[in-house]
DSSP file (Angstrom, degrees, kcal/mol; ACC not computed):
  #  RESIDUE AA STRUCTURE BP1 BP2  ACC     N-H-->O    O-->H-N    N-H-->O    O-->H-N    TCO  KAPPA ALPHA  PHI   PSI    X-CA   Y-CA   Z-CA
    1    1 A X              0   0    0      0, 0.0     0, 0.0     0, 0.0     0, 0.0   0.000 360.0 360.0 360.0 129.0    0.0    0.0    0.0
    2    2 A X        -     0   0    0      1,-0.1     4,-0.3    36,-0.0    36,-0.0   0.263 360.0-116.2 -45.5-164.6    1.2    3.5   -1.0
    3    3 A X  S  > S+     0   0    0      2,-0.1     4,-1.6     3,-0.1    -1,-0.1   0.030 121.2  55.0 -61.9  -9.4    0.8    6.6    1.3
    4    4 A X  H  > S+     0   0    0      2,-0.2     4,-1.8     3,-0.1     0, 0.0   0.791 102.2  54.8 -90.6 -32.2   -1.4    7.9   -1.2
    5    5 A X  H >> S+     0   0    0      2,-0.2     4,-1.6     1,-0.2     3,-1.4   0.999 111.2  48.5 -62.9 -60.5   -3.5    4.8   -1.0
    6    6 A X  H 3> S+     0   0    0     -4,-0.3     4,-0.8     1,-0.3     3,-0.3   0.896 108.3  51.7 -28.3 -61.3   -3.8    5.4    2.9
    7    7 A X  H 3< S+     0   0    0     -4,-1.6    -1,-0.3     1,-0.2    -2,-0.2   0.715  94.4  62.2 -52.6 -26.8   -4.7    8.7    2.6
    8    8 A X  H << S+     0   0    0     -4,-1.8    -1,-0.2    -3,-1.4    -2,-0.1   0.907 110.2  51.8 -78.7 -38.0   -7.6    8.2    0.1
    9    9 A X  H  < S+     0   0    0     -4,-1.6    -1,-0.2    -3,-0.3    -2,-0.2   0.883  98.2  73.1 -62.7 -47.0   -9.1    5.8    3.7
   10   10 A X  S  < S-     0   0    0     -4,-0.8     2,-0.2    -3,-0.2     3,-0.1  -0.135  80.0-146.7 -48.0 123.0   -8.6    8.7    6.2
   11   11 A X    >>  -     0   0    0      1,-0.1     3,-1.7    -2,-0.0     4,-0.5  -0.810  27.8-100.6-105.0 163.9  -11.1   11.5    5.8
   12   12 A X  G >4 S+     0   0    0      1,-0.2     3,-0.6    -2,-0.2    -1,-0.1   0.898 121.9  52.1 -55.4 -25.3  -10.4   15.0    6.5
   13   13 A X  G 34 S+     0   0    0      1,-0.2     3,-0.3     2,-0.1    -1,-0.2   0.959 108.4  54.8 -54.2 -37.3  -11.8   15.2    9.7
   14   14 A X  G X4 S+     0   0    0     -3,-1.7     3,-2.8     1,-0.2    -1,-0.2   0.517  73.5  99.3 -78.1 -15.3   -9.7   12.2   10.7
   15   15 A X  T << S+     0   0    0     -3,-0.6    -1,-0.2    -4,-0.5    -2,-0.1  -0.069  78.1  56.4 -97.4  16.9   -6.4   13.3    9.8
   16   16 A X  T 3  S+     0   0    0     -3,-0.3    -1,-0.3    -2,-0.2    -2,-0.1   0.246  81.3 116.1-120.3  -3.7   -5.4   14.4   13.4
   17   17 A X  S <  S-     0   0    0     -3,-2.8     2,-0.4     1,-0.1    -3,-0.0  -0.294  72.5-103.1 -66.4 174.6   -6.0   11.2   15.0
   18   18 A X        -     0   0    0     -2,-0.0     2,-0.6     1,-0.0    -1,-0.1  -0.781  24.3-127.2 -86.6 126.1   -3.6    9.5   16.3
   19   19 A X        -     0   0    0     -2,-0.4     2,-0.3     2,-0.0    -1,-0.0  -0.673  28.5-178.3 -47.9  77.7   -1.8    6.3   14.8
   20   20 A X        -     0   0    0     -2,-0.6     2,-0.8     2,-0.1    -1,-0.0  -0.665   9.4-165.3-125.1 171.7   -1.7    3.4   16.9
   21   21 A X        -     0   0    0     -2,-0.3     2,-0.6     7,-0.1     7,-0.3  -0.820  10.5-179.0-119.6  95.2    0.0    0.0   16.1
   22   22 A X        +     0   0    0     -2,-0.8     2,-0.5     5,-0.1     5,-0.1  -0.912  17.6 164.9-106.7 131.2   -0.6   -3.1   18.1
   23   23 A X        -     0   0    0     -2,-0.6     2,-0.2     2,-0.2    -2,-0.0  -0.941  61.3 -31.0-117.9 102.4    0.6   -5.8   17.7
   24   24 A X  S    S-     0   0    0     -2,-0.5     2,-0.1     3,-0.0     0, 0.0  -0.606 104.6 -12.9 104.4-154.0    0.1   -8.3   20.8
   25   25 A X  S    S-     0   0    0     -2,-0.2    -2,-0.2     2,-0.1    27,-0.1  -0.297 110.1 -21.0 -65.6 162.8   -0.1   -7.5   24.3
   26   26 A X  S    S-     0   0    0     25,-0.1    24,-0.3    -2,-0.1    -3,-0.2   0.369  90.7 -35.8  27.5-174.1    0.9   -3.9   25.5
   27   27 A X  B     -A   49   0A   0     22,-1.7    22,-0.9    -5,-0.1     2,-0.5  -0.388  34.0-176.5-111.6-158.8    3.0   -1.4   23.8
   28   28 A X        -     0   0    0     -7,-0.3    19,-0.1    19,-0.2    -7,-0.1  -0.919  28.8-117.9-143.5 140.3    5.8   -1.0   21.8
   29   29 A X        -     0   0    0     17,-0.7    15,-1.2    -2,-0.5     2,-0.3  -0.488  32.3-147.4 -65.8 160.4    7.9    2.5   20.3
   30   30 A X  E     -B   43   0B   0     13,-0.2     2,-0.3    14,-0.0    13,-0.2  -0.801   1.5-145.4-111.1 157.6    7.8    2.5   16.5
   31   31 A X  E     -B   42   0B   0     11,-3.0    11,-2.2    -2,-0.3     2,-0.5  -0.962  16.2-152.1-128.8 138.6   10.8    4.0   14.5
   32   32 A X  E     -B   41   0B   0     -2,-0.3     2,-0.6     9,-0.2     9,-0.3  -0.931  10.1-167.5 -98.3  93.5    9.7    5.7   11.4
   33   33 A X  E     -B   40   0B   0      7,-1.6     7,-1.7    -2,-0.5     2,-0.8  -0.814  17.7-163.2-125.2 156.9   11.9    5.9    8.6
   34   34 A X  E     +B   39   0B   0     -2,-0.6     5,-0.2     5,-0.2     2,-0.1  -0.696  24.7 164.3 -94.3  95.8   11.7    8.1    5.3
   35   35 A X        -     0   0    0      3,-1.3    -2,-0.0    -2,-0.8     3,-0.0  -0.361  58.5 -84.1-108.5-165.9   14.3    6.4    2.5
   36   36 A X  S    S+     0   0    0      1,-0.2    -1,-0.1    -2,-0.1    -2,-0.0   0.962 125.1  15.1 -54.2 -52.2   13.9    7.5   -1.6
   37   37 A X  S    S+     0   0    0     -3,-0.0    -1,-0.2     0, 0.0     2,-0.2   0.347 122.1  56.8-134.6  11.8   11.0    4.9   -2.3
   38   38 A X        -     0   0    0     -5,-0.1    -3,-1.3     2,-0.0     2,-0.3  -0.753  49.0-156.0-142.2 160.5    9.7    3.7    1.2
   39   39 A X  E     -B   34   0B   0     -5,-0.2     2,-0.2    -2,-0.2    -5,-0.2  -0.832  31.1-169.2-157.7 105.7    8.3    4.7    4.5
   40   40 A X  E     -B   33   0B   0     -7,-1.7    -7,-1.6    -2,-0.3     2,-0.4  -0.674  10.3-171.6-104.2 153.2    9.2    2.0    6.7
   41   41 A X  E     +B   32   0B   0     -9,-0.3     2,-0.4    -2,-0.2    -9,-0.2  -0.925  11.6 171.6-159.1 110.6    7.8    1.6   10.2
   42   42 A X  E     -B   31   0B   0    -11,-2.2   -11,-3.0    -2,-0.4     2,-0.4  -0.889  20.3-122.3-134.7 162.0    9.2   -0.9   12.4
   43   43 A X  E     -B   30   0B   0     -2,-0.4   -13,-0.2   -13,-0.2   -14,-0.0  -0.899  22.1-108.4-109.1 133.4    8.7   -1.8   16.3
   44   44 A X        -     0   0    0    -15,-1.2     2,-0.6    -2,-0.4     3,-0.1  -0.039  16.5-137.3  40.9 -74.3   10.6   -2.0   19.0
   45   45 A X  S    S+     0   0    0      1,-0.0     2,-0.4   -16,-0.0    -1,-0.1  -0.653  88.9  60.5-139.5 -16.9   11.4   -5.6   20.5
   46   46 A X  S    S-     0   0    0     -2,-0.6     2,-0.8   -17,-0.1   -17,-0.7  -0.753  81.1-136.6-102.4 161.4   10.9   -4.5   24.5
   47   47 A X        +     0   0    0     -2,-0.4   -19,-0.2     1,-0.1   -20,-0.1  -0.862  26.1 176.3-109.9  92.3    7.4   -3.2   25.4
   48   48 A X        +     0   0    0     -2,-0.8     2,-0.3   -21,-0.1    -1,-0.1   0.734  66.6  52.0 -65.6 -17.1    7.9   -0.6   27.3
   49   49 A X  B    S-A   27   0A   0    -22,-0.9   -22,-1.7    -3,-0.2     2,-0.4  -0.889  77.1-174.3-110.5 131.8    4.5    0.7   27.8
   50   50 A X        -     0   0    0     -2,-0.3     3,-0.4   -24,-0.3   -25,-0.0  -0.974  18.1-154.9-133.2 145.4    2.7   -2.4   29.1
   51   51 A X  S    S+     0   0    0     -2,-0.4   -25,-0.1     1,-0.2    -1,-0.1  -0.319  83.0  72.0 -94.6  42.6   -1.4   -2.8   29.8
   52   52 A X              0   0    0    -27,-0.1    -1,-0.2     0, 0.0   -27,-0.0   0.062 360.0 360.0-134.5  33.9   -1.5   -5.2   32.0
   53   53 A X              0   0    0     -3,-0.4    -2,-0.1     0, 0.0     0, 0.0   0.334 360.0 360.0-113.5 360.0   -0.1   -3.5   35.0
């Protein structure tokens, strides 16, 4: 999926929510990165922020 393709899903109103990624229990930092032909988005491997405490 593009970024353009995302955006098309998003309405304007929406475009100030907040992004969140879960994957599994609790959470995790993302690192974002911007290269020539990608926008890559990758996690973390500790959870720092955890819900079940």
């Amino acid at each position: 999926m593009t970024l353009n393709d995302f955006l098309k899903r998003v309405s304007e109103k929406d475009k100030d929510k907040m992004i969140i990624y879960r994957e599994g229990e609790g959470w995790s930092n993302v690192n974002i990165h911007v290269r020539e032909h990608e926008i890559t988005i990758t996690c973390d491997d500790n959870a720092i922020f955890s819900d079940d405490k």
